[in-house]
C-alpha positions as CSV (number, residue, x, y, z in Angstrom):
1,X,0.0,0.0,0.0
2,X,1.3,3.3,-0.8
3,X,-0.9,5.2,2.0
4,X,1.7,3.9,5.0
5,X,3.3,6.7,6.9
6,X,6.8,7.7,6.1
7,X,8.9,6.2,9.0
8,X,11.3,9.0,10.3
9,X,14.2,9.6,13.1
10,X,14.7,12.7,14.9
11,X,18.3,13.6,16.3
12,X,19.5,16.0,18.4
13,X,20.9,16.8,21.4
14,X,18.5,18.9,23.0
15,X,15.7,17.1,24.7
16,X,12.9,19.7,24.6
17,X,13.4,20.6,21.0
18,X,13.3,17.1,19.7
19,X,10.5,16.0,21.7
20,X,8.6,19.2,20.4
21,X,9.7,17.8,16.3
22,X,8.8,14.4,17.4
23,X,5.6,15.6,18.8
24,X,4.8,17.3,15.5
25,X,5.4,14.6,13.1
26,X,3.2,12.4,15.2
27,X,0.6,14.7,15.0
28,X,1.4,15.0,11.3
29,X,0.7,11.1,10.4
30,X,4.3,10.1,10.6
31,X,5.9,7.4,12.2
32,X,8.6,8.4,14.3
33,X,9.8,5.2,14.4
34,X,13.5,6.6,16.6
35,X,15.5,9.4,18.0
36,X,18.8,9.9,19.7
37,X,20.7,12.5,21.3
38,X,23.8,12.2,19.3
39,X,26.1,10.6,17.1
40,X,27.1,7.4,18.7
41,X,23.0,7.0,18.8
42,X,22.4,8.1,15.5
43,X,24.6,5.1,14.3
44,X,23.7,2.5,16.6
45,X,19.9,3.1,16.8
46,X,19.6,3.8,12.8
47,X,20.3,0.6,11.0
48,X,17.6,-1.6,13.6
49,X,14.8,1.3,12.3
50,X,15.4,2.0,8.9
51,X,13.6,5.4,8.5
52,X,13.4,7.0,5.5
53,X,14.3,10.2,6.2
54,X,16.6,11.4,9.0
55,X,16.0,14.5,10.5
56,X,19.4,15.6,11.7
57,X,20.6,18.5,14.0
58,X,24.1,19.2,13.3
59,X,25.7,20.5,16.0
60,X,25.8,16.8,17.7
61,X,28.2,15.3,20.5
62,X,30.9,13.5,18.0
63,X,30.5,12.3,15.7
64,X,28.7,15.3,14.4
65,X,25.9,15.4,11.7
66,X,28.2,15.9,8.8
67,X,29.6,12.3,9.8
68,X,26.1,10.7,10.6
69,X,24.9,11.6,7.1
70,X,27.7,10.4,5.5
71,X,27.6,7.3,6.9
72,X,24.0,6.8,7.6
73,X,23.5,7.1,3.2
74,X,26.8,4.4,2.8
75,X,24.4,2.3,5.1
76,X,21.2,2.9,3.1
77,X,21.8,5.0,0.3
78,X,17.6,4.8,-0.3
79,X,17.5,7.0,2.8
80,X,17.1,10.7,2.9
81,X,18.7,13.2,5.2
82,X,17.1,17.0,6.2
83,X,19.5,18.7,8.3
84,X,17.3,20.6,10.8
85,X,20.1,23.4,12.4
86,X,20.7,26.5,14.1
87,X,23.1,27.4,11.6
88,X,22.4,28.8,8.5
89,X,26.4,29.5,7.6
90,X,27.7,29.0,4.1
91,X,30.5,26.4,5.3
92,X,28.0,24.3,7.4
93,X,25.3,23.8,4.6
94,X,27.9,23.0,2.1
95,X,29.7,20.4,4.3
96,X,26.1,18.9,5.1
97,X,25.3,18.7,1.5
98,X,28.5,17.4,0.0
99,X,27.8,14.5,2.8
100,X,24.8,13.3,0.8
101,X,22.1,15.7,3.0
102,X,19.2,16.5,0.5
103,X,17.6,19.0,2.4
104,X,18.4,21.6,4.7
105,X,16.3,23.9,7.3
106,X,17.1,26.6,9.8
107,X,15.4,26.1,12.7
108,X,13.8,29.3,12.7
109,X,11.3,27.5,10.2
110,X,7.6,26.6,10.9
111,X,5.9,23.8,11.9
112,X,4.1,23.7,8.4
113,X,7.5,24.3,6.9
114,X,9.4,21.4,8.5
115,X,6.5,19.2,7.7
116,X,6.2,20.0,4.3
117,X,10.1,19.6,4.1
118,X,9.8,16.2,5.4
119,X,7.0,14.7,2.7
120,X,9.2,16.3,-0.1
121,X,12.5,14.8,1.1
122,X,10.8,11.4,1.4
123,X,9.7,11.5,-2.1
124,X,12.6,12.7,-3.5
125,X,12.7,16.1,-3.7
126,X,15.7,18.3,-2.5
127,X,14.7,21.2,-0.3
128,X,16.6,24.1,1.7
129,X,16.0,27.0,3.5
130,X,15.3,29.7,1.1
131,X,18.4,31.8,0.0
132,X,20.1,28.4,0.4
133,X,19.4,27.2,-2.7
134,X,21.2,29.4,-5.2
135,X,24.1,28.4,-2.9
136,X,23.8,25.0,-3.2
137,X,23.7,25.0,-7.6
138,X,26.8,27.3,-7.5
139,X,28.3,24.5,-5.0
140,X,27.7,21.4,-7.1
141,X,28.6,23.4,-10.5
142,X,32.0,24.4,-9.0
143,X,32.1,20.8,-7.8
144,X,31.4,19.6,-11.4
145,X,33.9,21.6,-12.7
146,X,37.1,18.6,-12.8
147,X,34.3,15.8,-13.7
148,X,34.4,16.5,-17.6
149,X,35.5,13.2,-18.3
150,X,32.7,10.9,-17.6
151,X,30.6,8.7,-19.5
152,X,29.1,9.3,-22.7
153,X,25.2,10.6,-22.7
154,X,23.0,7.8,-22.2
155,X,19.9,8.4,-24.1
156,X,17.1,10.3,-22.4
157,X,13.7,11.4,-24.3
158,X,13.0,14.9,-24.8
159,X,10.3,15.1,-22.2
160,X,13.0,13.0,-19.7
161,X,15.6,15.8,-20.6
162,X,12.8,18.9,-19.7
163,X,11.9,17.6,-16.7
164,X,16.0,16.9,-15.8
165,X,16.4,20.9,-17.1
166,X,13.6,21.5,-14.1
167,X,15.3,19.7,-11.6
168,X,18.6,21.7,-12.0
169,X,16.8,25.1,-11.4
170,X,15.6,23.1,-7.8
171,X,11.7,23.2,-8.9
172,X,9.6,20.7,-7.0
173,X,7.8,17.7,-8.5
174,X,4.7,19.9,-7.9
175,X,6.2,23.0,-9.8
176,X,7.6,20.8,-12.5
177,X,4.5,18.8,-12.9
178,X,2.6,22.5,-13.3
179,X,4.8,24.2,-15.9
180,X,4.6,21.1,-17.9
181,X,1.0,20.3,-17.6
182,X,1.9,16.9,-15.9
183,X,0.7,14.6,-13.2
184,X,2.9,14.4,-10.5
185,X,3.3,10.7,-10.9
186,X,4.3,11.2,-14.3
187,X,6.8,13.3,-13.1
188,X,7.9,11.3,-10.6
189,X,8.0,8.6,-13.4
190,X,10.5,10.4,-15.3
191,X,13.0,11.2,-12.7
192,X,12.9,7.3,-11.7
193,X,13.2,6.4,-15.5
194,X,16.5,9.4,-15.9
195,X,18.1,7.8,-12.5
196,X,18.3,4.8,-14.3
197,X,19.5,5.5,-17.2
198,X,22.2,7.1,-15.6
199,X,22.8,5.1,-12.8
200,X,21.8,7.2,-10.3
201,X,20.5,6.8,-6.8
202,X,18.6,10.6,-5.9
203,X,18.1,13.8,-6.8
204,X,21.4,15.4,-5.6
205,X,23.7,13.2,-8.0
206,X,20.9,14.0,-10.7
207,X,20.7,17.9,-10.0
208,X,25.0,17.8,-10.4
209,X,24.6,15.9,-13.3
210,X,22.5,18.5,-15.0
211,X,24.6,21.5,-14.3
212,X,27.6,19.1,-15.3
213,X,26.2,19.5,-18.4
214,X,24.9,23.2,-18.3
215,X,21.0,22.4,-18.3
216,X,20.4,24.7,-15.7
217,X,21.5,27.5,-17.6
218,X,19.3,27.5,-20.6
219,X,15.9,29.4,-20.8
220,X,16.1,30.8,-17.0
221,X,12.8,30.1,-15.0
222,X,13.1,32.7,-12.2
């Protein structure tokens, strides 16, 4: 059945805060189905629940939330990471993404705002902060810059390249499946049939792939 609740973990180290997320994702329909307190936790508690996302502080008692992402996704690559932080600094979101994180909030957002982040991660979308996102592109293109010599193009349709275009700028399945007139499932359908083809495992490898090869830069959307 496809109506089960996404099974998530909350970490961090402060015990009001994440009993007040793990309260709200319970109210929310989610199955909070672990938490810790901080790295040591994280990694012992994680591979007995399996969640699908992992809502991460990052300022952790060692090893720190760069480190649990990074090895919580070599676990279970299938699983998703939002980092949920006080920080907002350049250096901090960079180091969380470049871990494998595909989402990133400041904990200055809302309720509705952490929930919403939460549903999109699960289903594949990457999500940050606002003002965090432009960031993030100029990050994985400078990244992409010594990775000319990889494989040749595998062959995606015309509709499969759009929609990978779309995913460059950052648009959600929602906004993509909009602009093209689209269900979401077909959009959803596309991105699974473009991971694939090129070997992919989320949206974070897909989205560096596309500014690898300068889709992002075409026919600006903003």
């Amino acid at each position: 059945m496809t109506d089960e609740p996404i099974r998530v973990m909350v970490v961090d180290d402060h015990p009001m805060w994440r009993d007040a997320v793990e309260r709200d994702l319970q109210a929310a329909g989610f199955d909070v189905v672990g938490v810790a307190a901080n790295g040591p936790e994280a990694l012992a508690r994680f591979p007995a629940v399996r969640p699908q996302v992992l809502v991460l502080d990052l300022q952790i008692p060692a090893p720190g939330g760069v480190e649990v992402t990074a090895e919580v996704l070599r676990q279970d690559p299938a699983a998703r990471v939002l980092i949920l932080s006080a920080s907002g600094e350049q250096a901090d979101v960079l180091e969380a993404v470049k871990a494998g994180a595909t989402g990133y909030l400041v904990k200055s957002a809302s309720r509705e705002e952490l929930l919403d982040a939460v549903r999109r991660v699960a289903a594949g979308d990457t999500v940050f902060t606002p003002g965090l996102a432009g960031l993030v592109l100029g990050e994985y293109r400078r990244l992409s810059e010594p990775a000319a010599s990889g494989p040749a193009n595998p062959e995606l349709t015309e509709r499969e390249t759009e929609v990978l275009k779309m995913v460059a700028k950052g648009l959600s399945y929602r906004q993509i499946a909009e602009r093209l007139v689209l269900s979401h499932r077909t959009v959803q359908n596309h991105v699974q049939n473009t991971l694939r083809k090129l070997q992919m495992h989320n949206r974070v490898e897909l989205t560096r792939y596309a500014i690898e090869q300068g889709l992002d830069e075409d026919d600006e959307l903003r």
